[in-house]
C-alpha positions as CSV (number, residue, x, y, z in Angstrom):
1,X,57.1,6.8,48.3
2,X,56.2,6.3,44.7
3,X,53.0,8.1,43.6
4,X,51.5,4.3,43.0
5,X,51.9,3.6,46.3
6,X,49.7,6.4,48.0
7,X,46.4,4.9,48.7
8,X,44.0,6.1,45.9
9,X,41.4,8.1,48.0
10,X,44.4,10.8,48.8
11,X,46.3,10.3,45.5
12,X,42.7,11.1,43.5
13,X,41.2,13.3,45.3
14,X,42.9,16.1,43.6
15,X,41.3,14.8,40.5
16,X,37.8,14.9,41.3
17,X,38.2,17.9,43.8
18,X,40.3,20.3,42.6
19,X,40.3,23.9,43.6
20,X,41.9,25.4,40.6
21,X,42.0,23.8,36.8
22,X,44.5,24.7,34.1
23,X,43.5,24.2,30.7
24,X,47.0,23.7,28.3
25,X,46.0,24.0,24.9
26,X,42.6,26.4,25.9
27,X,41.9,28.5,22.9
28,X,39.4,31.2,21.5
29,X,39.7,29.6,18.5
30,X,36.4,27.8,18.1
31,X,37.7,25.2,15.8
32,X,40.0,23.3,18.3
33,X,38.8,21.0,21.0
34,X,41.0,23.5,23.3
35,X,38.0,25.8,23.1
36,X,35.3,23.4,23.6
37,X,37.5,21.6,26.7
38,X,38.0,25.1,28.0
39,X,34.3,26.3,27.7
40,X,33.1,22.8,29.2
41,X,35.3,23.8,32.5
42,X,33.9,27.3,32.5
43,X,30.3,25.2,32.5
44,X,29.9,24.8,36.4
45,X,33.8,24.8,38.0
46,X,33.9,28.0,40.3
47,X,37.3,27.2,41.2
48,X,40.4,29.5,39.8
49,X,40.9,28.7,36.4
50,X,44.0,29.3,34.1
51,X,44.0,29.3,30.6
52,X,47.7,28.0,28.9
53,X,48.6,29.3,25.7
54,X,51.7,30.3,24.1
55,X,50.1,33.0,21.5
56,X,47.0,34.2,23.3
57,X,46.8,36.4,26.1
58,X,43.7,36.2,27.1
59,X,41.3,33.0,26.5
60,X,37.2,33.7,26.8
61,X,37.8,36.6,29.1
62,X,40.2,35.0,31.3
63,X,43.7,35.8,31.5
64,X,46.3,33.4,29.8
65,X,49.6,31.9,30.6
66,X,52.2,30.9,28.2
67,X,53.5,27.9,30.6
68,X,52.2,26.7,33.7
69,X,55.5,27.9,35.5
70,X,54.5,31.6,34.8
71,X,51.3,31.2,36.9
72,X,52.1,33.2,40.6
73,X,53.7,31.0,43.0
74,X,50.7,31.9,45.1
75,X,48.3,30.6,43.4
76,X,48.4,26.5,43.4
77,X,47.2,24.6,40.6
78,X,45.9,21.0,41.3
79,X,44.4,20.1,37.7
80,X,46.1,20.2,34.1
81,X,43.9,19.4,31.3
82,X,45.9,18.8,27.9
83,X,44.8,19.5,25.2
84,X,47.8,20.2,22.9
85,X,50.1,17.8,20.0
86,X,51.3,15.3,21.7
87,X,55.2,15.8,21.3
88,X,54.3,18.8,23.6
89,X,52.5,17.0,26.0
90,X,55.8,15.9,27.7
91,X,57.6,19.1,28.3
92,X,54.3,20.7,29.7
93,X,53.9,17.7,31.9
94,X,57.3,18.6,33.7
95,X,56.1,22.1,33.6
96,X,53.4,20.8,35.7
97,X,55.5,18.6,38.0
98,X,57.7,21.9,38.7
99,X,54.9,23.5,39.4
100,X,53.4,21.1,41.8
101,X,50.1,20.1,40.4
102,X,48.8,16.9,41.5
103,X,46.5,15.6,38.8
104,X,46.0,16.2,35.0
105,X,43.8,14.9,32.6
106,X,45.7,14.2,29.2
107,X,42.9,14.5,26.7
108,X,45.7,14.2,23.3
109,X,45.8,11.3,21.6
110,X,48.8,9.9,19.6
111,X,50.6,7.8,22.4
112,X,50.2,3.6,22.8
113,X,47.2,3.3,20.5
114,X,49.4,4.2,17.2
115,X,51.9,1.8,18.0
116,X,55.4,0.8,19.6
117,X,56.5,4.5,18.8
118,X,53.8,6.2,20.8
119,X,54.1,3.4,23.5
120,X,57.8,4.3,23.8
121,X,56.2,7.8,23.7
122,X,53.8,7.1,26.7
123,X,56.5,5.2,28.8
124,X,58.2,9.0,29.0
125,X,55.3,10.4,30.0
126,X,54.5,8.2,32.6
127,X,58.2,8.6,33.7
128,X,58.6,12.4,33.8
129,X,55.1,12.2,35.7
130,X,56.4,9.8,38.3
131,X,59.1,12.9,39.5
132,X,56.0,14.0,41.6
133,X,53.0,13.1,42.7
134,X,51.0,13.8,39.8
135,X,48.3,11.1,39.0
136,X,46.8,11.7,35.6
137,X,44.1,10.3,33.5
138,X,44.7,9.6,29.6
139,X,46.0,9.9,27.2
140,X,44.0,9.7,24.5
141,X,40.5,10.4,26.8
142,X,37.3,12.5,26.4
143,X,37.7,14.2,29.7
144,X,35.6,13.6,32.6
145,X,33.0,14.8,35.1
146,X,32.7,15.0,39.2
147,X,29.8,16.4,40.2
148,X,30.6,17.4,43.7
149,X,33.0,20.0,42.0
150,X,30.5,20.7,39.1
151,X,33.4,19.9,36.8
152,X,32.9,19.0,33.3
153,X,36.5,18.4,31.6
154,X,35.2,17.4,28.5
155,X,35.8,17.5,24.9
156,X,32.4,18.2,23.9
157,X,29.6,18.8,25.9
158,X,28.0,16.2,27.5
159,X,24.5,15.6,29.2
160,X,24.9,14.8,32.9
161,X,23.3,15.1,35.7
162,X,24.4,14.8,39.4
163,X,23.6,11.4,40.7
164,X,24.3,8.0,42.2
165,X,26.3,6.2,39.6
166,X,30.2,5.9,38.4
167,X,31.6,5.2,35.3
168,X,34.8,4.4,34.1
169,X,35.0,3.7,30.4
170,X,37.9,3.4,28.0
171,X,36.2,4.0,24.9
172,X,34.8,7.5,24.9
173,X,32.6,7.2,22.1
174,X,31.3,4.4,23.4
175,X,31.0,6.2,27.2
176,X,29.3,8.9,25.7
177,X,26.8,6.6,24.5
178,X,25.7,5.2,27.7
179,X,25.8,9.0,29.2
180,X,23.2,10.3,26.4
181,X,21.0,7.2,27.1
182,X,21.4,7.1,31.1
183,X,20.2,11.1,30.8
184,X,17.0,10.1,28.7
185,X,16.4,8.0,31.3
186,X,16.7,9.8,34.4
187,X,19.6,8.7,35.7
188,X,22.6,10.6,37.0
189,X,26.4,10.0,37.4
190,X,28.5,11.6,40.6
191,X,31.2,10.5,38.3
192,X,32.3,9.6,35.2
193,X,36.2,9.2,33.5
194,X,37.3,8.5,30.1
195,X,40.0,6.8,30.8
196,X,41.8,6.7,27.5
197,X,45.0,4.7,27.1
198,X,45.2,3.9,31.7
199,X,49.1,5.1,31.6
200,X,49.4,5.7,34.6
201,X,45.9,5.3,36.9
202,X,44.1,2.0,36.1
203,X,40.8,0.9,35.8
204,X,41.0,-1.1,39.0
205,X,41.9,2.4,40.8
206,X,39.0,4.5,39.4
207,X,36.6,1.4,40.7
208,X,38.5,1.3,44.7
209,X,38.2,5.4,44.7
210,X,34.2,4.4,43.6
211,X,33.6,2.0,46.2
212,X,35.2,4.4,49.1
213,X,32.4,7.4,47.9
214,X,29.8,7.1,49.8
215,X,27.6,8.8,47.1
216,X,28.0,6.8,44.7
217,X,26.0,3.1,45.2
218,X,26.2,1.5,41.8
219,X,30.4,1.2,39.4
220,X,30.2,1.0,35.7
221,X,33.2,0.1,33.8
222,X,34.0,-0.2,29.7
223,X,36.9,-2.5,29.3
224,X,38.8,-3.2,26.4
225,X,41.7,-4.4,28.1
226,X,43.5,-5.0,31.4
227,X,47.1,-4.1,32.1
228,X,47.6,-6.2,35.6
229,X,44.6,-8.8,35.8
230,X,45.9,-10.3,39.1
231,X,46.1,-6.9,40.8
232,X,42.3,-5.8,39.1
233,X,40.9,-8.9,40.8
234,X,42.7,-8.0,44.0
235,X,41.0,-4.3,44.0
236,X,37.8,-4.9,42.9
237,X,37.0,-7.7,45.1
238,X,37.4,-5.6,47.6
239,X,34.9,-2.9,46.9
240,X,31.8,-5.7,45.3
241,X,31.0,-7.0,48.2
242,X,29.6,-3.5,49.0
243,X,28.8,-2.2,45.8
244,X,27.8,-3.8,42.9
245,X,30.5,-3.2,39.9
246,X,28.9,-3.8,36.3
247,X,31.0,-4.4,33.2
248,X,30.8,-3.5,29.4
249,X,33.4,-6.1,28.0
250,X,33.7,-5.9,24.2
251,X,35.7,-8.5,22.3
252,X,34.0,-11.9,22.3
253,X,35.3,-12.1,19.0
254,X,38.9,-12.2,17.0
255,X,37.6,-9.4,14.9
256,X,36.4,-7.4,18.1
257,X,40.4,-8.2,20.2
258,X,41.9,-6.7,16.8
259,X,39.5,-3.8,16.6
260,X,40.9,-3.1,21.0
261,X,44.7,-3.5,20.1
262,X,44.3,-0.5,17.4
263,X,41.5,1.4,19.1
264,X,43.3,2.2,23.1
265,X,46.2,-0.2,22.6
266,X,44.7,-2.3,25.4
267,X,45.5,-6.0,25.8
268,X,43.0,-7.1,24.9
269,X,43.1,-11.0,25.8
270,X,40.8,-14.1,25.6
271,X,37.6,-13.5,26.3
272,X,37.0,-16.4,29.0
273,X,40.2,-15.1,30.9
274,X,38.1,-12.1,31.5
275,X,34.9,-14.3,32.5
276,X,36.9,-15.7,34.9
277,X,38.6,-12.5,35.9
278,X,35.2,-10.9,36.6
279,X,33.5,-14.2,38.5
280,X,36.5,-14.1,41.1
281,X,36.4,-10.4,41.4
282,X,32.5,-9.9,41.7
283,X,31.9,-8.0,38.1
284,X,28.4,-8.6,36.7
285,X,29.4,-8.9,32.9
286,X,27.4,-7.0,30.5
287,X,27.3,-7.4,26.4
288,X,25.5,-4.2,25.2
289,X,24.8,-0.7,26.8
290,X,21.8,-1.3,26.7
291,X,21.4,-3.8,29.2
292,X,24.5,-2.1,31.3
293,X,21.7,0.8,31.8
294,X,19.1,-1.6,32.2
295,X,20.8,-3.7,35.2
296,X,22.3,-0.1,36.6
297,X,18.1,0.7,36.9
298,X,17.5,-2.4,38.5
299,X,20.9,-2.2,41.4
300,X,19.7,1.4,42.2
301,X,15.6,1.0,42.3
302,X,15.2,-3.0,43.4
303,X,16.2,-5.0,46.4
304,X,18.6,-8.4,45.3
305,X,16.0,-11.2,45.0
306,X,16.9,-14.3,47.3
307,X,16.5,-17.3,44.8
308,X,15.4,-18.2,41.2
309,X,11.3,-18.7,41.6
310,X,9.7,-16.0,40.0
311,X,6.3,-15.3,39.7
312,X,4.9,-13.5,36.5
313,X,1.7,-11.1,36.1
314,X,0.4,-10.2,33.1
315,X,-2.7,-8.7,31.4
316,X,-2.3,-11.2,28.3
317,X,-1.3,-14.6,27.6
318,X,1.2,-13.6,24.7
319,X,2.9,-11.6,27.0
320,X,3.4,-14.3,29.3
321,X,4.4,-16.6,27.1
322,X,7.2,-14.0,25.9
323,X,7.6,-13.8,29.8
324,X,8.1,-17.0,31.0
325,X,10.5,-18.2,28.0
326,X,12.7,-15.5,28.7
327,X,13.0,-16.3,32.3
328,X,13.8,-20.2,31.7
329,X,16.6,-19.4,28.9
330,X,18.4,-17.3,31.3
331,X,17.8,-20.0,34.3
332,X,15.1,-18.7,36.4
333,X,12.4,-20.9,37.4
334,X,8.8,-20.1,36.6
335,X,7.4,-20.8,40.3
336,X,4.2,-23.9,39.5
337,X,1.4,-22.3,41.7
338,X,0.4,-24.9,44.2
339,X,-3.7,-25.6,44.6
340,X,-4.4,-23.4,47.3
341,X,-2.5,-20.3,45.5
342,X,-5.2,-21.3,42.6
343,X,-8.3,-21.2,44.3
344,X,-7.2,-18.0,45.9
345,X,-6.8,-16.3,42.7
346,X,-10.1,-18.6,41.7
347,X,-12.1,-16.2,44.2
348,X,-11.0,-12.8,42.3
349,X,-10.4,-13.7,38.5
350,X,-14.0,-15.1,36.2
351,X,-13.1,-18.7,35.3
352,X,-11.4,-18.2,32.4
353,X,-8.1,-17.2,34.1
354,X,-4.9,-19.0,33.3
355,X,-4.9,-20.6,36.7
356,X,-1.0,-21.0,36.9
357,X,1.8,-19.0,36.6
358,X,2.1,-16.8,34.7
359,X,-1.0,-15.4,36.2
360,X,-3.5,-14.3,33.3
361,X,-6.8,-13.0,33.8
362,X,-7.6,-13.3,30.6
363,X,-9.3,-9.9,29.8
364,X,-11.3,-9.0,33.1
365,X,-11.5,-5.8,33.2
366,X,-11.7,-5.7,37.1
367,X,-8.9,-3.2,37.8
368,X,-8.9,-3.8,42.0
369,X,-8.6,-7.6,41.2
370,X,-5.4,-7.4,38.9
371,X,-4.2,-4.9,41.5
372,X,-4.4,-7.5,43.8
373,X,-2.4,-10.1,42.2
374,X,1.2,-9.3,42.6
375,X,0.3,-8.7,46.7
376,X,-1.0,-12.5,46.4
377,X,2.1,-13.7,44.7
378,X,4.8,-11.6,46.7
379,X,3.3,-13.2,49.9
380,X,4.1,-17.0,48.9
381,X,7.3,-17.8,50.3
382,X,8.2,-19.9,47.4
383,X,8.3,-16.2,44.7
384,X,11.4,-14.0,45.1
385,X,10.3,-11.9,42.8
386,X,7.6,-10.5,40.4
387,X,7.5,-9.4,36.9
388,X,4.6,-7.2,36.8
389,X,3.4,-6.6,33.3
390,X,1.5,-4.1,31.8
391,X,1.9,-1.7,34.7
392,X,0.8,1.5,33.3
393,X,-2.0,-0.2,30.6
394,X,-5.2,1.1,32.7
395,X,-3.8,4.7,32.3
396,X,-2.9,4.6,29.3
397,X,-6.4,3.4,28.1
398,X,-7.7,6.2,30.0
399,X,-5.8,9.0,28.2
400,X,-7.7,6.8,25.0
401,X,-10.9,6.0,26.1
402,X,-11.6,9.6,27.3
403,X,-11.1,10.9,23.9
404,X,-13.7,8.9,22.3
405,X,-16.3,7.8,25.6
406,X,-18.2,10.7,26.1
407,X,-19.8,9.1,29.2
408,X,-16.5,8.8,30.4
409,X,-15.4,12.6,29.3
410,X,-18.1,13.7,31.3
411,X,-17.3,11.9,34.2
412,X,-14.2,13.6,34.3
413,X,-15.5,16.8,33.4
414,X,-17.8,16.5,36.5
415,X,-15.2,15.1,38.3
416,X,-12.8,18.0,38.0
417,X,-15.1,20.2,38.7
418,X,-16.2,18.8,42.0
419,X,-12.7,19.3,42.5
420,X,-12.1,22.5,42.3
421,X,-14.9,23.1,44.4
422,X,-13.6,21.5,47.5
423,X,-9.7,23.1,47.1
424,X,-9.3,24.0,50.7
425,X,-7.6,28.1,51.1
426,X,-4.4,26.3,53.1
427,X,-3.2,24.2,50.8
428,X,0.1,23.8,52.8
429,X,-1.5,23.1,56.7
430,X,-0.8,20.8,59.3
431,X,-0.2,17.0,58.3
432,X,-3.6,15.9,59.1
433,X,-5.5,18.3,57.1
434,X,-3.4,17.8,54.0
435,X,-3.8,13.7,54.8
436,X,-7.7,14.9,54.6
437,X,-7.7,17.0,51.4
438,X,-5.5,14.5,49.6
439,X,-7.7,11.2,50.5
440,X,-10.5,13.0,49.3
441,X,-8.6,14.0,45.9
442,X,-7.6,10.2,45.8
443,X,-11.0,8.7,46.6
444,X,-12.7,10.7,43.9
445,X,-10.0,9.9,41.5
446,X,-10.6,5.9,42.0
447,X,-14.3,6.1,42.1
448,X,-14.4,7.1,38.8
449,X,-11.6,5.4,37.6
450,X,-12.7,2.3,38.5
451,X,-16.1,2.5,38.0
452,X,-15.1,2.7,33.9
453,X,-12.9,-0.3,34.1
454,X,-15.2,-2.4,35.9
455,X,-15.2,-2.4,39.3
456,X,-18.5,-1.0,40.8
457,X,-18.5,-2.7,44.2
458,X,-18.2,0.7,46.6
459,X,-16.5,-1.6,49.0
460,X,-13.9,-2.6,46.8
461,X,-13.2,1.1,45.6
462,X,-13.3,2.9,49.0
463,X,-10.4,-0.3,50.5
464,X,-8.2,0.2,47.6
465,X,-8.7,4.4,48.1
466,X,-8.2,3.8,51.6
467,X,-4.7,1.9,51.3
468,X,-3.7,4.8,48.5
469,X,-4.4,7.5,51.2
470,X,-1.9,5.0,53.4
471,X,0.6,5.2,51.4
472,X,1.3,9.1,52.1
473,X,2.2,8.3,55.8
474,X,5.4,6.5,54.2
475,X,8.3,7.9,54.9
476,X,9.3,8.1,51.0
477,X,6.1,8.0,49.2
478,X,4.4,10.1,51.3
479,X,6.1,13.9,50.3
480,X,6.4,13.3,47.2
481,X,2.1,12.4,46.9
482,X,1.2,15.3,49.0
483,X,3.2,17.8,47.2
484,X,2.0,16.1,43.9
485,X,-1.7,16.6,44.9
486,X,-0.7,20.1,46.3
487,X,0.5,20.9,43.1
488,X,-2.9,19.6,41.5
489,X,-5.2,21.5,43.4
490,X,-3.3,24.7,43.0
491,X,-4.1,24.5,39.1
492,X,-7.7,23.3,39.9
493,X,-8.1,26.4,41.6
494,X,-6.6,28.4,39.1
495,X,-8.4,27.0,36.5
496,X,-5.6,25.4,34.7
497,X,-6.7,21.5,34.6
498,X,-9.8,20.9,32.3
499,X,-8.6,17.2,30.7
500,X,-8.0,13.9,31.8
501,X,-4.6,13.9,31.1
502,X,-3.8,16.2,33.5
503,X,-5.4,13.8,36.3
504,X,-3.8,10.3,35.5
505,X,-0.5,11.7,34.3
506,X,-0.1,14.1,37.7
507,X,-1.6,12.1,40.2
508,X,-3.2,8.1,39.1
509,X,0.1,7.6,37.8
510,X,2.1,8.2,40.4
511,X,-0.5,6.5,43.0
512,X,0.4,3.3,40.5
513,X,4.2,3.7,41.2
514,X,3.6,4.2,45.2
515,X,1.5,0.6,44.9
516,X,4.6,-1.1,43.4
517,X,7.3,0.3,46.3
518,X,4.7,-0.5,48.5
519,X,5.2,-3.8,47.8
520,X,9.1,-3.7,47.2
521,X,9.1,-2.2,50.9
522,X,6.7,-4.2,52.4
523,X,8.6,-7.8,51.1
524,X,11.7,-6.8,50.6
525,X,11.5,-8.4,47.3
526,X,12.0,-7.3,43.3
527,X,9.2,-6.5,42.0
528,X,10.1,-5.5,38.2
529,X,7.1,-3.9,35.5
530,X,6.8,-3.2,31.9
531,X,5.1,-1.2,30.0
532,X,4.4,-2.5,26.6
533,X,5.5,0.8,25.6
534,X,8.5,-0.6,23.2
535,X,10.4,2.7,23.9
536,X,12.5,3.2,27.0
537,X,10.8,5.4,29.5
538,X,12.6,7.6,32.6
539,X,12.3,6.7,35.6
540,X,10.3,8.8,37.8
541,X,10.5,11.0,40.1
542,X,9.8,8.5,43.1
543,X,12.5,6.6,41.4
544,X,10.1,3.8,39.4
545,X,11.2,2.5,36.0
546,X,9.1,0.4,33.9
547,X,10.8,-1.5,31.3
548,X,9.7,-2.0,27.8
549,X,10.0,-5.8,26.8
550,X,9.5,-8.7,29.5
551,X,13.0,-10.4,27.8
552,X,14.7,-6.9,29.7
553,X,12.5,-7.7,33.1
554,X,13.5,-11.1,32.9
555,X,17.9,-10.3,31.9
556,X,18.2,-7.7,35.2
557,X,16.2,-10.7,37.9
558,X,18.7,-13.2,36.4
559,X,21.9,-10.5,36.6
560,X,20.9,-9.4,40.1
561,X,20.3,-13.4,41.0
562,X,24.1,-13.8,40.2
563,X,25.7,-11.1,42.0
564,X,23.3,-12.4,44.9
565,X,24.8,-15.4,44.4
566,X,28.7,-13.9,44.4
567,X,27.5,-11.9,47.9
568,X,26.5,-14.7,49.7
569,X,29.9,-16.8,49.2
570,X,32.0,-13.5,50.7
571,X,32.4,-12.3,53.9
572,X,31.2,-8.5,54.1
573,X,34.6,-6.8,54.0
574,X,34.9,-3.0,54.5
575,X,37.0,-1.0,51.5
């Protein structure tokens, strides 16, 4: 059996769990990338590790081996990372097949991205590979990451963190890119591979091994080019029907298909080809990393909306406007609100509202009332989904206001003090009592809250505290809240919370997110914010994100729309 034809979960999984790593080309000397690739390893991996050198004996305190071979028979080695020239490349790769290692990682460069030679060059690789079953990444790569071996094989160091996302990318620069800004963001990868030049295992494989692990739930791939189109549609339409698979494909341009051919040697081809390519095969296209992170936020936090009606709040008519444009250039439909939805919204909002959709209530300051609006929309059976905008404006003003309202700095002043005063010794008792302590943290919270933003009716206040203190009985929102609160009361009682920031940002904040996956729970539809912020936040810890600019809100409902679309033509099929 050629090593092609074992089926990719066994042929990989060498590569992404291996017990034992050797590092050709690992170096003290600080200068080469064989010392940054060897340190990276040492950055997690606590499997056996072998440092290969022909001069060195000993590399960062580990012992070293002038050839693979001369490591003991045993002690198996199921990883070679290269990092050497790559006319040596080849006679340490049969070292490696001698030796039995499985997978490698050929990091060099100088093979079918500097022309017919180094293709000819690469062919022989691939070949004296091929003489076992040794599946390898590269050439010409950045290295890679698994988290569920804490392996870094990179070049450089990398930020990463564990979590739900794959990525296969064959430009590293490029993949490095879109790890720095996923990080910022929150969001972590249970893999990623530089794929380099895709000798020997192709795109299409690294995307079936992704859609048979069950921890990761959303693919990533940069493509330059394809080597087999018909057999990359025939993989990947297997594993989209399960998981969503999101590409990065450059080269809309002449200029950008000559800039591929020179950069990985990929062929490149027309760009349509691969439009058609992706539609058949289930690949959400992508044209900017940007909005690849963007849409990944959306596939891991938001359910798939249903249709094309969306329904738009927003604290300001500009914003709306902004809103609604972006949503009809990119074919969603801007739901008309019939005249029953209006008078509804006619008994919360003062006259002046907009009294359609977008819904616009025209500066009232009534924070309960514009809480209520996305519940009113979300319940018509004509919305699939919401753009919420504005999300986080009433906090933020806060955080302002308090600075410069001393009626309002005293408020709090009093407020935290009353709260320190009721701290109950057992902060970490039975269910109910922390229910208890909590609802009473919340209701204080709101009162005054609201009663600076405009909302004096008790009735109102204590029904919107009331469905806050709810909220912690949910089987997601509610540990995170109590140990938030927990957390809030043990520095009230040591003294350590005396400003206003402290309040919103620990606990009115997160109370904010728990009302929006409230609703995203409750009907099963998108519900998407912003936050006027104009800088890209991280998601939080319960897994919110609140995007910056309503034309991003407005891009991920219409991407999600049309791999909804692509799901409901399949059959589910199993990987």
């Amino acid at each position: 059996m050629e090593p092609s034809d074992i089926p990719v979960r066994q042929a990989l999984e060498p590569l992404f769990n291996p017990k034992s790593v050797a590092v050709i080309g690992a170096t003290n000397s600080w200068s080469k990338w064989g010392f940054s690739t060897f340190a990276s390893i040492l950055n997690g991996f606590e499997g056996r590790i072998y440092p290969i050198n022909t001069i060195e004996t000993e590399v960062l305190g580990h012992k070293a081996y002038r050839r693979v071979t001369e490591i003991p028979d045993d002690e198996p080695v199921d990883l070679a990372v290269f990092v050497i020239p790559p006319l040596g490349v080849l006679s340490t790769m049969a070292d490696c097949v001698e030796k039995g290692v499985r997978a490698g990682v050929v990091i060099t460069a100088g093979f079918a991205e500097t022309g017919e030679e180094g293709r000819r060059l690469q062919d022989r690789l691939v070949g004296i590979a091929r003489q076992g079953p040794l599946r390898f990444i590269g050439p010409n790569c950045m290295g890679y990451w698994s988290a569920s071996s804490e392996l870094r094989a990179f070049m450089f160091p990398l930020p990463v963190r564990p979590g739900r996302i794959a990525f296969v990318t064959q430009g590293g620069n490029v993949g490095g890119a879109v790890m720095r800004m996923a990080y910022d963001r929150g969001l972590g990868f249970h893999r990623y591979v530089s794929c380099g030049c895709t000798a020997d295992i192709q795109i299409e494989d690294y995307i079936e091994y992704f859609g048979q692990d069950p921890e990761v739930e959303v693919i990533l791939a940069y493509i330059e080019g394809l080597n087999d189109g018909q057999r990359f549609i025939e993989k990947v339409r297997r594993v989209t029907p399960n998981k969503p698979v999101i590409a990065l494909k450059p080269g809309r341009t002449q200029a950008g298909t000559q800039a591929i051919s020179s950069h990985s040697g990929a062929l490149a081809g027309a760009s349509d080809l691969y439009d058609s390519a992706f539609r058949k095969a289930g690949v959400v296209r992508v044209d900017t990393a940007e909005s690849m992170i963007d849409l990944t936020i959306a596939l891991l936090s938001q359910p798939l909306p249903k249709g094309n009606n969306i329904g738009i709040i927003t604290p300001g008519g500009s914003y709306g406007v902004i809103s609604a444009d972006a949503c009809a250039s990119l074919g969603l439909n801007v739901v008309k609100l019939s005249a029953k939805t209006i008078a509804e919204f006619d008994k919360i909002f003062p006259p002046r509202w907009s009294r359609g959709n977008p819904v616009d209530p025209a500066g009232d300051r009534n924070f309960i009332s514009y809480m209520q609006a996305p519940e009113m929309l979300l319940k018509l059976p004509e919305v699939d989904a919401l753009i919420f905008m504005g999300f986080d404006s009433f906090a933020n003003f806060s955080s302002v206001f308090v600075q410069i309202s001393r009626k309002l700095a005293q408020a709090m002043q009093d407020l935290i003090e009353e709260l320190a005063a009721m701290v109950p010794d057992d902060l970490d008792g039975p269910p109910e009592a922390q229910f208890e302590w909590a609802g009473r943290l919340i209701t204080k919270i709101v009162e005054v809250f609201f009663s600076f933003f405009g909302t004096s009716d008790p009735t109102e206040v204590a029904d919107f505290a009331s469905r806050q203190i709810g909220f912690m009985r949910s089987e997601r929102i509610g540990p995170f809240l109590v140990g938030r609160i927990q957390s809030v009361l043990r520095d009230f009682r040591q003294g350590q919370v005396d400003n206003v920031g402290t309040v919103f940002g620990q606990v009115f904040q997160p109370l904010m997110e728990s009302l929006v996956l409230n609703w995203i729970e409750t009907y099963g539809k998108p519900v998407v914010t912003t936050s006027f912020m104009g800088q890209p936040p991280a998601m939080s810890e319960l897994g919110h994100y609140a995007y910056p600019f309503a034309e991003q809100a407005a891009f991920v409902l219409a991407k999600m729309l049309e791999y909804q679309r692509y799901l409901d033509r399949q059959e589910p099929q199993t990987s």
